[in-house]
C-alpha positions as CSV (number, residue, x, y, z in Angstrom):
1,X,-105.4,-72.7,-24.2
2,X,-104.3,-70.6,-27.2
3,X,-103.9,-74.2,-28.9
4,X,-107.1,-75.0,-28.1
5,X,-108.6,-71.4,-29.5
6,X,-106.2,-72.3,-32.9
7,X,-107.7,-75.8,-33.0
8,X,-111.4,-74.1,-33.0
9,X,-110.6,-71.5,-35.1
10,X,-109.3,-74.1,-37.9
11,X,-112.3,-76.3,-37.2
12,X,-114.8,-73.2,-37.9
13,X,-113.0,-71.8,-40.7
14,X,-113.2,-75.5,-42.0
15,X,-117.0,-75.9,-41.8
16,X,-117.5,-72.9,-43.3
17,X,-116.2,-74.0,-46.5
18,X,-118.1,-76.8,-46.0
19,X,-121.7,-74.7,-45.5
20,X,-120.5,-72.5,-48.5
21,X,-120.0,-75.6,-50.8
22,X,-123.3,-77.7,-50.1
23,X,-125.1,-74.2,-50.3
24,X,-123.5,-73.8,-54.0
25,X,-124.6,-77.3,-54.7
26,X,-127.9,-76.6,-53.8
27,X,-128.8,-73.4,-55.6
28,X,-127.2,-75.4,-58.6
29,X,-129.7,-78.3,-58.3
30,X,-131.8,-77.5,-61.4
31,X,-128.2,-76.5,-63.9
32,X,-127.9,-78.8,-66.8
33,X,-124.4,-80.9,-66.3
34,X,-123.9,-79.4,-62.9
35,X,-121.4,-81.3,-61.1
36,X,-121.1,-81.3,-57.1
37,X,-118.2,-80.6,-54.8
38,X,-117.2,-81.8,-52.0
39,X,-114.6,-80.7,-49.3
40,X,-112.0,-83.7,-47.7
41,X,-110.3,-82.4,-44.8
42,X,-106.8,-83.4,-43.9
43,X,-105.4,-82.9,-39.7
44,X,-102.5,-80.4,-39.4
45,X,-99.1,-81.1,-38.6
46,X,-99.0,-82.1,-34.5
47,X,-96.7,-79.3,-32.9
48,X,-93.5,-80.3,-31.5
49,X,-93.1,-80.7,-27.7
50,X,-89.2,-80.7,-28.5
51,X,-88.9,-78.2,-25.4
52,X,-88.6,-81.3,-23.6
53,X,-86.6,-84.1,-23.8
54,X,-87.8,-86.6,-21.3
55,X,-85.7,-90.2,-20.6
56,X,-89.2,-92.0,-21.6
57,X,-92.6,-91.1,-22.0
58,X,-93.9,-92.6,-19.0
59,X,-91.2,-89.9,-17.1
60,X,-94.0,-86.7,-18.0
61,X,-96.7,-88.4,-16.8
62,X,-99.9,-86.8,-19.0
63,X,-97.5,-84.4,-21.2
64,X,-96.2,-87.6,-22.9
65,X,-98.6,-87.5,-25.1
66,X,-98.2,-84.0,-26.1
67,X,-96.0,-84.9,-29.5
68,X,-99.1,-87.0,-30.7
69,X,-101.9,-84.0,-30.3
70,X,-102.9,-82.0,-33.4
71,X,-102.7,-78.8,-34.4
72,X,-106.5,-78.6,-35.9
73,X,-108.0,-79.0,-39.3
74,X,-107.3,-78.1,-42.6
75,X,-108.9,-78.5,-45.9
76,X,-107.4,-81.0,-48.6
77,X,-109.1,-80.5,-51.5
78,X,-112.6,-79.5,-52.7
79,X,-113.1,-82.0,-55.7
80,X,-115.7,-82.2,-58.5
81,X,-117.8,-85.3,-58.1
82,X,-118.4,-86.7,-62.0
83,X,-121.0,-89.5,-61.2
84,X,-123.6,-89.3,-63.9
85,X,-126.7,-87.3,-63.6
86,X,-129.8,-88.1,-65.1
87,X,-131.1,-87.6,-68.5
88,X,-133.9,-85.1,-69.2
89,X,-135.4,-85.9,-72.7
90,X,-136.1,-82.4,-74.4
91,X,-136.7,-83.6,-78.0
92,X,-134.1,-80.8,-79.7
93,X,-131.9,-81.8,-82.0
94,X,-129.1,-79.3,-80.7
95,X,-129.2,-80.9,-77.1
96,X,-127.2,-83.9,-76.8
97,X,-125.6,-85.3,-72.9
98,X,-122.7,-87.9,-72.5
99,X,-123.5,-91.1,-71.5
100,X,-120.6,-91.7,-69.6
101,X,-116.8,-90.2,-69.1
102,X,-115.9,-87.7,-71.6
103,X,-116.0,-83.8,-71.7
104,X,-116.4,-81.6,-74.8
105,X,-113.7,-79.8,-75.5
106,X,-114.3,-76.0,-76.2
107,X,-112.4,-73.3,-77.9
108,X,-112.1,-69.7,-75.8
109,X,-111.6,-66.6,-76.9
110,X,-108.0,-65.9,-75.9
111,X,-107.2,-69.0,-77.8
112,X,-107.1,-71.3,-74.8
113,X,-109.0,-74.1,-74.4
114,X,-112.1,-75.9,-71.8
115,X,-114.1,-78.6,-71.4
116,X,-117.7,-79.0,-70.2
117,X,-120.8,-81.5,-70.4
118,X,-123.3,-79.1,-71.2
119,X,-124.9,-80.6,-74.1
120,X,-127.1,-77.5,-74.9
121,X,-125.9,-76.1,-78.4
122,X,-126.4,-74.2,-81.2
123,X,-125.1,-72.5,-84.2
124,X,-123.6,-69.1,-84.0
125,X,-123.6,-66.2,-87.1
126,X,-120.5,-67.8,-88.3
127,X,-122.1,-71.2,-89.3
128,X,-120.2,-72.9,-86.5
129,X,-121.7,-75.6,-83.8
130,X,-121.1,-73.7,-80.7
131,X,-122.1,-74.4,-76.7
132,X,-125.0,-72.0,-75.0
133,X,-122.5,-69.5,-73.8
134,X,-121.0,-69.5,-77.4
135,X,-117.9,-71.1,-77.4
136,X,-117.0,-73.1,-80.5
137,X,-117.1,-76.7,-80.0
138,X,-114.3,-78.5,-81.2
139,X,-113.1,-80.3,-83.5
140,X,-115.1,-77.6,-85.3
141,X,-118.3,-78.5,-86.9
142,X,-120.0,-76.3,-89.7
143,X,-123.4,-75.9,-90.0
144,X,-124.9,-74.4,-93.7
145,X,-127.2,-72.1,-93.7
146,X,-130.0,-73.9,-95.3
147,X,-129.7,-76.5,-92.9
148,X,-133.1,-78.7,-92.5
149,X,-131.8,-81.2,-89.7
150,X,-129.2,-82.4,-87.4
151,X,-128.5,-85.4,-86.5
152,X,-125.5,-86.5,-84.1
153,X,-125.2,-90.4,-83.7
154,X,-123.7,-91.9,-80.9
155,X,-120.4,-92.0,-81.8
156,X,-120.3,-88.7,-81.8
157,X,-121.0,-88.6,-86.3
158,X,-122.8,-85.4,-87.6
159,X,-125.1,-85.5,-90.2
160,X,-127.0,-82.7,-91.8
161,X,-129.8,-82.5,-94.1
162,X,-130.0,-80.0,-96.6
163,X,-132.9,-79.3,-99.5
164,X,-132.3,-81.0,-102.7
165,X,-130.0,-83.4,-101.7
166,X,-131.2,-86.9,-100.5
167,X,-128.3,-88.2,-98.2
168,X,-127.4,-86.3,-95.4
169,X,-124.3,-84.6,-95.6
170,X,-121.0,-85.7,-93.4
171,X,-120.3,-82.5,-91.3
172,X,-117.7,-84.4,-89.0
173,X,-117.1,-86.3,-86.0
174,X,-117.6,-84.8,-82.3
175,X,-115.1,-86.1,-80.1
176,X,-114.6,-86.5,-76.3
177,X,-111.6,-85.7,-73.8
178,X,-111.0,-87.6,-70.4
179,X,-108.9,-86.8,-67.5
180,X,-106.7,-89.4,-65.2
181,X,-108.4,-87.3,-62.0
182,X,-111.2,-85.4,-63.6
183,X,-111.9,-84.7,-59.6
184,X,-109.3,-82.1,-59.6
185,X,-110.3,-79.8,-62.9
186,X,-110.4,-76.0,-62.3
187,X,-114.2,-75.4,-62.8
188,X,-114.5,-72.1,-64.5
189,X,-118.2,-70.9,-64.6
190,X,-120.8,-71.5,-67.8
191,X,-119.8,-75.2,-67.1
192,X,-116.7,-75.1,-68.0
193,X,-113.3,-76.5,-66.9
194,X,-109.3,-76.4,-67.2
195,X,-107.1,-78.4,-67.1
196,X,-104.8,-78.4,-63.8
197,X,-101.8,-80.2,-62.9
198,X,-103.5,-82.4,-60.7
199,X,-106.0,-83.4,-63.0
200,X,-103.3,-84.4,-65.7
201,X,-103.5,-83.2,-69.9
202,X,-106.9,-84.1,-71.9
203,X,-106.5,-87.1,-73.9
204,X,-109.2,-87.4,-76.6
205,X,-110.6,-90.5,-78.2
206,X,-113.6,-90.8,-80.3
207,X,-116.9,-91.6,-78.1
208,X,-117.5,-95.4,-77.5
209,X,-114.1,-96.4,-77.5
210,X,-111.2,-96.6,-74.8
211,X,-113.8,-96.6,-71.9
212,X,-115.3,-92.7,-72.9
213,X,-119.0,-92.6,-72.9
214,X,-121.6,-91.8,-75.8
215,X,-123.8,-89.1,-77.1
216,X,-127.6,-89.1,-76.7
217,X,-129.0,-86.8,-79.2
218,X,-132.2,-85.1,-77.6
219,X,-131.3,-85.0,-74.1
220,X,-129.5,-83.4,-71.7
221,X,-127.7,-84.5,-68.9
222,X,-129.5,-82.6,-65.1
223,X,-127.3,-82.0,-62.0
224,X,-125.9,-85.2,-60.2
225,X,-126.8,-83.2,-56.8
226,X,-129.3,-85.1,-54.6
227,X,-131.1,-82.9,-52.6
228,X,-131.2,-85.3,-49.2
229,X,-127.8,-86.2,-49.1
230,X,-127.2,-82.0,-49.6
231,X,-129.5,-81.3,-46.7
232,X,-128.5,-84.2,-44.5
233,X,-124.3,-82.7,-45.0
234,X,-125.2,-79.3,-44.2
235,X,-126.8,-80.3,-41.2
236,X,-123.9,-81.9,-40.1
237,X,-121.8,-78.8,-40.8
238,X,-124.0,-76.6,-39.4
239,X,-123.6,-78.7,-36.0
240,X,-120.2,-79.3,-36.5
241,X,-119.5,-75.4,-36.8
242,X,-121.7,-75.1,-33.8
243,X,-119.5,-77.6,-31.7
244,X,-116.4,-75.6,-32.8
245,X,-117.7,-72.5,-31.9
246,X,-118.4,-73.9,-28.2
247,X,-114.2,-75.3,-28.0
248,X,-113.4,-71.4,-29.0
249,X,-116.4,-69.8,-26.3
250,X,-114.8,-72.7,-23.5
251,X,-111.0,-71.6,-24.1
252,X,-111.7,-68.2,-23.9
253,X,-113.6,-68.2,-20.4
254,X,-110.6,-70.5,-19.4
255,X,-108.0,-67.8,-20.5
256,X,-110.5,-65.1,-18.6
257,X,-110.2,-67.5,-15.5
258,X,-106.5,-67.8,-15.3
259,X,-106.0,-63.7,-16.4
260,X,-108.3,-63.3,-12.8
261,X,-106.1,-65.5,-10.9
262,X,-103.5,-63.2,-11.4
263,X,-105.6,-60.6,-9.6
C-alpha cells in the first residue's frame, strides 16, 4: 500500500507540472514569438522483488509478476515546441519574423550570448540595432542618426536610407543560428534562449541557405499556442490529477483498514 500511495504521489506531482505548463502557455497566447511547452513523462524504474527467488514464476502464483510493476511517473523533459506561428503584418520597418528555422542571436550584458525570434526591434542611444528588451543584435548593425529608412531583405541584407545620398547604404547582413534539438534550449525570459548541452552549439548560416528560414520585414511572428488543443490538455490533466488523487484517498483508507485490524 505505501507503493501504491508513492505511485499516486508521482502521478499528482506529475500533472501538476502538466497544469502549470498549459496554464503558462495560455496566459502567453497573445506574446510575439512565444513558443509552447510541453511535458513527456517517462515510467520509473520497477522495484526489485529480489527478496524472493522463486524456481519459476508460475511457483508465486500472483507475486510473479511483481518484478514487472512500476514504481510511478516521472517527468522526461518539458520541451519547446518550434512549429511556426502565424504572421501578424504590422507595417513597421523595425519588425521583422523568421519564416522558418533560425533564431537571432543576441549579445547580453555579461558578455554571454542568446537567441530569440522576437522580431520587434529598434535602435538604442548608441546607434546600434537592438531587440525590444535592448539587447544588441548580432552580428552588430549600426544605424546613423539621420536615418530616413530601413529596409531588411530576405536574406537577412540591411539597407538604410539617408538624406542626400540616392542609394541606400549597406549597413550589413543579419544572420541566423539553428540548433540540432532546438526542443531542449534553456528559455530565459524576454524571449530569449541558451544554449544547453542537449540542445547542441549554435551554428549560423546566412538566412535562405542550409535549410534556415527567411526574414519578412513588416511582420511579426504571434504565439504557435492554439487555444483548443491548450484547453482540451488541461482538461485531461485536470482529470488525470483527479484520478491520482482518488489511488492516494483509496490506499490510505486501505492502510486505515489494516491499522484497525490490529485492534
Amino acid at each position: 500500500m505505501f507503493d501504491a500511495l508513492y505511485v499516486g504521489a508521482t502521478g499528482m506531482q506529475a500533472q501538476q507540472l502538466n497544469v502549470d505548463t498549459i496554464a503558462n502557455n495560455l496566459a502567453n497566447v497573445n506574446t510575439t514569438g512565444f513558443k509552447k511547452s510541453r511535458v513527456s513523462f517517462t515510467d520509473l524504474v520497477a522495484q526489485e522483488a529480489g527478496r524472493i527467488q522463486p524456481t519459476s514464476d508460475t511457483s508465486l502464483g500472483p507475486l510473479s509478476v511483481l518484478p514487472s510493476l512500476g514504481a510511478g511517473v516521472g517527468i522526461s523533459s518539458v520541451a519547446k515546441l518550434f512549429d511556426t506561428g502565424n504572421l501578424q503584418q504590422t507595417g513597421s520597418s523595425f519588425d521583422v519574423a523568421i519564416q522558418g528555422e533560425g533564431f537571432l542571436e543576441v549579445a547580453l550584458p555579461d558578455g554571454s550570448r542568446a537567441f530569440t525570434r522576437g522580431g520587434t526591434l529598434k535602435v538604442n542611444s548608441d546607434g546600434m540595432l537592438v531587440t525590444q528588451a535592448g539587447y544588441v543584435v548580432k552580428p552588430g548593425i549600426s544605424v546613423p542618426s539621420n536615418a530616413k529608412d530601413l529596409t531588411i531583405a530576405a536574406d537577412g541584407h540591411v539597407r538604410i536610407s539617408v538624406p542626400n545620398q540616392s542609394s541606400p547604404i549597406d549597413a550589413g547582413q543579419l544572420e541566423l543560428a539553428h540548433f540540432a534539438s532546438p526542443g531542449m534550449l534553456l528559455a530565459q525570459g524576454d524571449n530569449l534562449y541558451r544554449a544547453s548541452d542537449l540542445s547542441g552549439e549554435p551554428v549560423v548560416g546566412k538566412a535562405g541557405q542550409d535549410n534556415l528560414g527567411t526574414f519578412a520585414q513588416g511582420f511579426l511572428e504571434g504565439s504557435n499556442v492554439k487555444m483548443i488543443d491548450e484547453m482540451v490538455g488541461l482538461m485531461v490533466a485536470q482529470r488525470a490529477y483527479e484520478a491520482n488523487v482518488k489511488v492516494v484517498q483509496a490506499s490510505d483508507e486501505i492502510l486505515g483498514m489494516v491499522n484497525n485490524l490490529r485492534k
